[in-house]
LOMAR-224799 format. One record per residue (C-alpha): x, y, z; residue number from 1; residue in three letters. Coordinates in nm, 2 decimals. Example, Ala and Ser with C-alpha at 12.3 -4.5 7.8 and 13.67 -1.06 7.14 Angstrom:
{pt {1.23,-0.45,0.78},1,'ALA'}
{pt {1.37,-0.11,0.71},2,'SER'}
END
This chain:
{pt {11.68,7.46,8.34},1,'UNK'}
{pt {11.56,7.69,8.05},2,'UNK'}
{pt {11.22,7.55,7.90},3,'UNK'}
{pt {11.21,7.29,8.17},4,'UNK'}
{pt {10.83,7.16,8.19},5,'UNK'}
{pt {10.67,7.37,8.53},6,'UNK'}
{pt {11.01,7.53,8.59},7,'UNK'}
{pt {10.82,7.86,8.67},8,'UNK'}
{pt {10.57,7.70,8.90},9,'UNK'}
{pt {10.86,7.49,9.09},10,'UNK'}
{pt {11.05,7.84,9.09},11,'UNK'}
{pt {10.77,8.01,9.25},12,'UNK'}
{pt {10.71,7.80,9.48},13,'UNK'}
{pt {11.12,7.79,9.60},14,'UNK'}
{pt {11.14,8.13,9.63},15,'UNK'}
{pt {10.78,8.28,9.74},16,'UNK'}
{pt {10.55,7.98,9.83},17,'UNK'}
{pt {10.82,7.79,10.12},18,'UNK'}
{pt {10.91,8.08,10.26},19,'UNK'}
{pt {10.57,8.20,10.28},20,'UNK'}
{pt {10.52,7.89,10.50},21,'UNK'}
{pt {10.83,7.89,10.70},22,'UNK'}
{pt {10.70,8.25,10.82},23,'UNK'}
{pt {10.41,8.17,10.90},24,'UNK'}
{pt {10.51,7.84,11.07},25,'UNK'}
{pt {10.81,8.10,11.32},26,'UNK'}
{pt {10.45,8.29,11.37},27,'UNK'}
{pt {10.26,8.02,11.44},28,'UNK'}
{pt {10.54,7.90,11.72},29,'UNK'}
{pt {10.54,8.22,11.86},30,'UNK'}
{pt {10.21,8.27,11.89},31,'UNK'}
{pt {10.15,7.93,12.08},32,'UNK'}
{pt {10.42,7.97,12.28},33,'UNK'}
{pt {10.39,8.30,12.42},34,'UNK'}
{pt {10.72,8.28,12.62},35,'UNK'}
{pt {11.11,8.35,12.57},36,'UNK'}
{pt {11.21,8.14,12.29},37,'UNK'}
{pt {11.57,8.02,12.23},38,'UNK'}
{pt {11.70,7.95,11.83},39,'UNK'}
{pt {12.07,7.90,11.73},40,'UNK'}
{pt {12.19,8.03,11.40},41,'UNK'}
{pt {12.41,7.91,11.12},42,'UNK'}
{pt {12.72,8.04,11.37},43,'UNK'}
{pt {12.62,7.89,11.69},44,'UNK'}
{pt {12.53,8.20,11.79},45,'UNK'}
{pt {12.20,8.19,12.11},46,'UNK'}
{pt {11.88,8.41,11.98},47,'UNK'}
{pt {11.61,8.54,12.25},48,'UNK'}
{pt {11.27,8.62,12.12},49,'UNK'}
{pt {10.99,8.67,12.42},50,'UNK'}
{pt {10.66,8.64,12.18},51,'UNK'}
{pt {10.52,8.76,12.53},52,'UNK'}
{pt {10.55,9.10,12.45},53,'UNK'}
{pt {10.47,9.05,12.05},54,'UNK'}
{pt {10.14,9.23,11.96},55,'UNK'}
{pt {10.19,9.22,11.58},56,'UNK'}
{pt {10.36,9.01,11.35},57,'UNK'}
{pt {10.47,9.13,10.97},58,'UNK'}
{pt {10.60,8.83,10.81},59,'UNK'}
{pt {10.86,8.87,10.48},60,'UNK'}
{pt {11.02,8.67,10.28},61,'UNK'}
{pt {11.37,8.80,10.15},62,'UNK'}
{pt {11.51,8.64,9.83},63,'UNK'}
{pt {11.82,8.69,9.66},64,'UNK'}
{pt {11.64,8.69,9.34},65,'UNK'}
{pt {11.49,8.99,9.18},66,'UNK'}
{pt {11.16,8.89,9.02},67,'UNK'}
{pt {11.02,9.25,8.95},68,'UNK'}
{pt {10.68,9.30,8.99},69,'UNK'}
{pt {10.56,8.92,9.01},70,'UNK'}
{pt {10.73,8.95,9.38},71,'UNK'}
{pt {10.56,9.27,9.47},72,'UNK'}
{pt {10.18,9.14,9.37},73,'UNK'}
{pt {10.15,8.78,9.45},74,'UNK'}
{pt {9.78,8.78,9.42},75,'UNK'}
{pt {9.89,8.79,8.96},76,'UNK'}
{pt {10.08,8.45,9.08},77,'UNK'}
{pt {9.74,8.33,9.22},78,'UNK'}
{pt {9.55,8.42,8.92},79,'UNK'}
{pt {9.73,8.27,8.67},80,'UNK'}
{pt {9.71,7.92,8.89},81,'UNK'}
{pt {10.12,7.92,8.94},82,'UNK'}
{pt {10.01,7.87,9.34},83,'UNK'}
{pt {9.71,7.77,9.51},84,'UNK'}
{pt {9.54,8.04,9.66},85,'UNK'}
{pt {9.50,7.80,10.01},86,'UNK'}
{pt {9.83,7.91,10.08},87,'UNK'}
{pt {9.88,8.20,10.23},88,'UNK'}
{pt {10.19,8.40,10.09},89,'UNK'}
{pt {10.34,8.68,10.26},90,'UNK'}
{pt {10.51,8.97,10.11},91,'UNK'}
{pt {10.82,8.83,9.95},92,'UNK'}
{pt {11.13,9.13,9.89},93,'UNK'}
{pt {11.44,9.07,9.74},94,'UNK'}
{pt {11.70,9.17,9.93},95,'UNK'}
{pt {11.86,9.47,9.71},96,'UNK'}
{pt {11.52,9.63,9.74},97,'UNK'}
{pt {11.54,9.58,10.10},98,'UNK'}
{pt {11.82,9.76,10.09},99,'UNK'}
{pt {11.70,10.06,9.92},100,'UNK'}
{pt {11.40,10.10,10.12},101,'UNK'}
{pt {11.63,10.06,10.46},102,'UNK'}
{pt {11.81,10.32,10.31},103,'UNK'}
{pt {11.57,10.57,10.22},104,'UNK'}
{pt {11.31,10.49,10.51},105,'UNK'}
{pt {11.50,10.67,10.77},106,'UNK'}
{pt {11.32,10.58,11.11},107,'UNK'}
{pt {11.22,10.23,11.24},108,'UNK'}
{pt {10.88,10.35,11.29},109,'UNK'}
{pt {10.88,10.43,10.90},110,'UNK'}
{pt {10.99,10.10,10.78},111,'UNK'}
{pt {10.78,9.94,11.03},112,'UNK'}
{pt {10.47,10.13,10.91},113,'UNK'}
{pt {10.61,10.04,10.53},114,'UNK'}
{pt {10.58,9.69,10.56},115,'UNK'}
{pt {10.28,9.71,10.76},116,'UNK'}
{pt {10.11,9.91,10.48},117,'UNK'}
{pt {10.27,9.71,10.21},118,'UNK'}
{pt {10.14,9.31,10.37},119,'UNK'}
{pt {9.77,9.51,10.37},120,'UNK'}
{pt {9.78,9.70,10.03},121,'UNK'}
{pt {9.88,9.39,9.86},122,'UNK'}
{pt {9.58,9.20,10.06},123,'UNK'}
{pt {9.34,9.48,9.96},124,'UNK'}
{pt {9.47,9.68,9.63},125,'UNK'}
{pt {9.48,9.61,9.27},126,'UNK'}
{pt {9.82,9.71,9.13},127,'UNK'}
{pt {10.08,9.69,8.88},128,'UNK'}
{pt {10.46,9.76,9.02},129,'UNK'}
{pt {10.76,9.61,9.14},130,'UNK'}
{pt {10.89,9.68,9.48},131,'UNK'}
{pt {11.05,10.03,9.44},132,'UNK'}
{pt {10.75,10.13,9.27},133,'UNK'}
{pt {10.54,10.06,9.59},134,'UNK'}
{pt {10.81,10.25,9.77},135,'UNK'}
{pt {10.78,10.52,9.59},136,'UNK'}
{pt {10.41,10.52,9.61},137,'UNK'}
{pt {10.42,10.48,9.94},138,'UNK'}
{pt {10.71,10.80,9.99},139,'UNK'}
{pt {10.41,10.97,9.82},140,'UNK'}
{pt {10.15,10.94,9.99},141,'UNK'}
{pt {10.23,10.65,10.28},142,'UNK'}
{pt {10.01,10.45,10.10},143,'UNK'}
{pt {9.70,10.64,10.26},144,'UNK'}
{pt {9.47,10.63,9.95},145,'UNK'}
{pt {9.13,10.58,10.08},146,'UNK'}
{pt {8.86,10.42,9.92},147,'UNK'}
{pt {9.06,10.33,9.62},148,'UNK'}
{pt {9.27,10.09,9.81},149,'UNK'}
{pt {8.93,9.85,9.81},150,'UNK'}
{pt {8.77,9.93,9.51},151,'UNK'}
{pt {8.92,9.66,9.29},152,'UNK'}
{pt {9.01,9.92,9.01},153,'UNK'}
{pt {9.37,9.84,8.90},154,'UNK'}
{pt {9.69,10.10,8.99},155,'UNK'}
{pt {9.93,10.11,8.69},156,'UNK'}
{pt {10.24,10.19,8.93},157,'UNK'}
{pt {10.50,10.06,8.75},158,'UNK'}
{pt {10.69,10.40,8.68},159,'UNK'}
{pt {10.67,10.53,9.08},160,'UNK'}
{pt {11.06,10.49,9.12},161,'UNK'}
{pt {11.12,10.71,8.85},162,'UNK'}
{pt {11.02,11.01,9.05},163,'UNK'}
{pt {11.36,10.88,9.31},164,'UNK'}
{pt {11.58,10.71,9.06},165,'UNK'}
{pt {11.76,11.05,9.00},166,'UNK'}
{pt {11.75,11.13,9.36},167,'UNK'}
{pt {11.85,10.75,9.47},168,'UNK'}
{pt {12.14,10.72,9.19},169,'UNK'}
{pt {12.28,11.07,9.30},170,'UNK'}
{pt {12.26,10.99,9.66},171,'UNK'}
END
């Protein structure tokens, strides 16, 4: 699989551009529907959603793959032409940074308000950083930055988490 011609692109699209779509497809449903909406998992075990009482939806994409900070920016993956920018990704998180921010985002209302912040600052902001980067950032300041989050002036990021790694390793 090494070298393989367009193994990056068909990589991408495996792991951020499908599940991008498959999101937004669940919201699309819901949306349209509007009503109690029964799904079986892998188990056989009945889920109830009632989009009814839905106001918002934050769609994510969890991956078992860590792909640093190509994951946490996917506008770089749309600028270098790896996806067509008619496509409308979501954010995509793998799922030992989930972890990390489930652990160190105590409330619901603070992860909630995380990845509501995170789907618009990566709409809006220019940045480099991976995902515990952003968290960090975002354990900072709670990504209220103002102005600077539309001015288009790039965010060098990257070493955020090194404020927590001590704290996070020791906890």
């Amino acid at each position: 699989r090494r070298g393989a011609e367009l193994r990056l692109i068909d990589t991408f699209e495996d792991l951020i551009l499908k599940p991008s779509q498959q999101a937004n497809r669940i919201i699309e449903y819901l949306k349209t529907r509007n009503a109690i909406s029964k799904f079986t998992d892998g188990s056989g075990k009945e889920i109830e959603i009632d989009s009814s009482k839905i106001k918002y939806f934050i769609p994510l994409s969890i991956t078992f793959e860590q792909l640093g900070s190509i994951s946490a920016n996917l506008k770089q993956i749309i600028e270098a032409g790896f996806i067509d920018a008619s496509n409308p990704l979501v954010p995509s998180i793998s799922l030992g940074d989930l972890e990390i921010i489930f652990e160190l985002l105590e409330t619901q209302l603070q992860k909630i308000h995380y990845f509501l912040r995170r789907s618009q600052i990566e709409k809006n902001m220019d940045y480099y950083a991976d995902e515990l980067d952003l968290l960090a950032f975002y354990i900072n300041n709670a990504f209220a930055i103002g102005e600077a989050e539309f001015d288009h002036i790039p965010m060098n990021l990257n070493t955020m988490f090194g404020e927590l790694e001590y704290y996070y390793l020791a906890k």
